[in-house]
N, C-alpha and C positions, 0 to 999 in steps of 0.2 A: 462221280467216277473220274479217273483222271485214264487219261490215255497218252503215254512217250511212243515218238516216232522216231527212231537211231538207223536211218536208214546208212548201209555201211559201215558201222561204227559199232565194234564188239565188245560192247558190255559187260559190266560181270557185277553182282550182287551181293550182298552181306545182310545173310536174314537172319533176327534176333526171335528166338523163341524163348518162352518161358512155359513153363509149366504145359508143353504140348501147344502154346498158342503163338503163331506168329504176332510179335508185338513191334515191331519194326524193320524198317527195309531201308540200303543204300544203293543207287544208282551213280556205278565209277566204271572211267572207260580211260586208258591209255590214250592221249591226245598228242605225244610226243615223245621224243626219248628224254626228255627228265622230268615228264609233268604228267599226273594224273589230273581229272576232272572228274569232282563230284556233280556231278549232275541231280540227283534228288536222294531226301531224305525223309524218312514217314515215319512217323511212331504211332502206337496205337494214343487213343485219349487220355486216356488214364497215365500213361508215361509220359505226357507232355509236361512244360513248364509248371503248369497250373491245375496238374492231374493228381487224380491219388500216390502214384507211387514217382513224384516227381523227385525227391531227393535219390531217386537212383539214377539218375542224370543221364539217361538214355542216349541221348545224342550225342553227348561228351565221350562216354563209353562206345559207340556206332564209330567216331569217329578216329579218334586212337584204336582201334581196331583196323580200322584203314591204313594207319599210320605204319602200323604193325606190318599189314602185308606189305606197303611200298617200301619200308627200309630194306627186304627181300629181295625186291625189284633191282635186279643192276639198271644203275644210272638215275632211277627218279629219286629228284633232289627236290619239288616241290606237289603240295596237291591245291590244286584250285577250286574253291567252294563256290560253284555258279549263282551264289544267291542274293539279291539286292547289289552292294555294291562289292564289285570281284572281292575276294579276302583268299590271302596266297598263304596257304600253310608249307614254311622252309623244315625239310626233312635234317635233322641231326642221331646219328648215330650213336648210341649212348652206351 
């Protein structure tokens, strides 16, 4: 079981269903005015790297979906992926 504790810090979610099933979930929170932070990302097993339906690239897709709503966002020009070492995705307008 995993348990996040955002005490003060207002969250917001991106749940991926398929077929009636939740198959993955992202943890993004506004941390400044031009940066998001993703804080966690889940997919079910099966959607993983080395899962059955792994060529449908779930994370990739979870994550450009992010991308999506911050180019929305006045002012956020980056998202920060909190995982191993920082990695800073720069937002371009296309």
């Amino acid at each position: 079981m995993l348990y996040l504790n955002f005490e003060n810090i207002d969250c917001q979610n991106i749940f991926t269903i398929i077929d009636n099933n939740l198959v993955g979930l992202a943890i993004y929170y506004r941390d400044s005015l031009d940066n998001i932070d993703l804080v966690h990302i889940a997919v079910d097993e099966k959607y993983s790297s080395t899962g059955k339906y792994a060529d449908k690239l779930l994370v990739l897709q979870m994550i450009n979906e992010l991308k999506k709503i911050a180019l929305k966002i006045k002012g956020i020009k980056t998202i920060t992926v909190k995982y191993g070492q920082k990695r800073v995705i720069h937002l371009k307008n296309v």
